[in-house]
C-alpha positions in Angstrom: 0.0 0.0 0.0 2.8 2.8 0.8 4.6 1.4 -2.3 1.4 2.3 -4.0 1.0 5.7 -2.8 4.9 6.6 -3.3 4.4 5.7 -6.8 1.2 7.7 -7.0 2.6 10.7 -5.3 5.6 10.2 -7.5 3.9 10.8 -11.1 1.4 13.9 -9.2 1.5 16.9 -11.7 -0.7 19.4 -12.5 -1.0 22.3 -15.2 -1.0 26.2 -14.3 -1.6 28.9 -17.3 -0.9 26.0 -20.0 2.4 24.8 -18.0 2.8 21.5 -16.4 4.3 21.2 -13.1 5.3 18.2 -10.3 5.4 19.4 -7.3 8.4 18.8 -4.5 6.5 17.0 -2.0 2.5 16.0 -1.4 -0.2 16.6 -4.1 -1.7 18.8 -5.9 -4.1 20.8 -4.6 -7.3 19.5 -6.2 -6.2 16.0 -7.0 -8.3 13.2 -6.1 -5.7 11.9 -4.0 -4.8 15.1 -1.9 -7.5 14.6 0.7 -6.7 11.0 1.6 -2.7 11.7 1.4 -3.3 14.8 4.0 -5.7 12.6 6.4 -3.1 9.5 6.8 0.0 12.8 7.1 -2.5 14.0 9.8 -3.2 11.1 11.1 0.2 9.7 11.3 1.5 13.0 13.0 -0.5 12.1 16.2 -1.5 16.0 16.2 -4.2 15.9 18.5 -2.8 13.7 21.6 0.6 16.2 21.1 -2.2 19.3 21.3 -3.4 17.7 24.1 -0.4 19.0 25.9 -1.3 22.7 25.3 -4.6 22.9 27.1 -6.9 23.0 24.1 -10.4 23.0 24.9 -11.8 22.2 21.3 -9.9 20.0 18.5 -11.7 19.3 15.0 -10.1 18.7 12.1 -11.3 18.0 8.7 -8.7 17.0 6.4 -6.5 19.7 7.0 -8.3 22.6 8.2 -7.9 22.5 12.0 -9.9 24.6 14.3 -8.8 25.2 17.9 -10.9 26.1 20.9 -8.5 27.3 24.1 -8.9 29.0 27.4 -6.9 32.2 26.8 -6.1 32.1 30.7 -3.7 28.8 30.5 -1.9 29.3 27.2 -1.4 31.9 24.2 -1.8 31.9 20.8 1.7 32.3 20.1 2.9 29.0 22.3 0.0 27.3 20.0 1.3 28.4 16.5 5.2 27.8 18.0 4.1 24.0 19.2 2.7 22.9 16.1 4.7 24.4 13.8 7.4 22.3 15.5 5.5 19.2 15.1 6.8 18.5 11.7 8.6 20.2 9.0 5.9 19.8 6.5 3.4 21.6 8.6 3.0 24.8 8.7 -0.1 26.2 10.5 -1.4 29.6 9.3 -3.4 30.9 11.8 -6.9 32.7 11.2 -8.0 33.8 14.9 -11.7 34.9 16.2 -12.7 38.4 15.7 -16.0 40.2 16.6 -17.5 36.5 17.8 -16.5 35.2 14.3 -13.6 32.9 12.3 -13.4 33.7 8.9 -12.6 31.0 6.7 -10.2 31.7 3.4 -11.6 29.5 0.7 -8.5 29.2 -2.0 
């Protein structure tokens, strides 16, 4: 099965303004594949148990837009973004924080 998905990941290109690219690492954004290759990354990662350690109130994930709940009082947003942008080099979490009582989301 990894074998499988190496080779998959390994022959991943796309096409931007009538060029075709392969990129470094991952998939494309919009393959078929890239939702399932992000949820076993995710997964593997064990991000929620290290989280755990940060006193989140409120983990939920869906492939791999995260959103964090946490009681201001025992930790800050900075030691958040610091402790999982340490979890792995691949990862890097762009925060988006509450304003006004809302989130907003950025749809790409």
């Amino acid at each position: 099965m990894i074998t499988l998905l190496e080779v998959t990941l390994q022959q991943n290109y796309f096409s931007f303004r009538n060029n075709i690219y392969q990129p470094e690492k991952g998939a494309s954004m919009g393959s078929p594949i890239s939702n399932t290759v992000a949820e076993i990354f995710l997964q593997d990662t064990h991000l929620k148990q290290i989280l755990d350690t940060q006193n989140i109130n409120f983990y939920g994930r869906y492939v791999d837009d995260i959103l964090l709940i946490y009681n201001t009082k025992h930790t800050t947003r900075e030691i958040i973004h610091s402790h999982i942008n340490k979890v792995h080099p691949n990862i890097k979490f762009t925060p988006t924080f509450e304003h006004k009582n809302s989130i907003i989301f950025n749809i790409y």
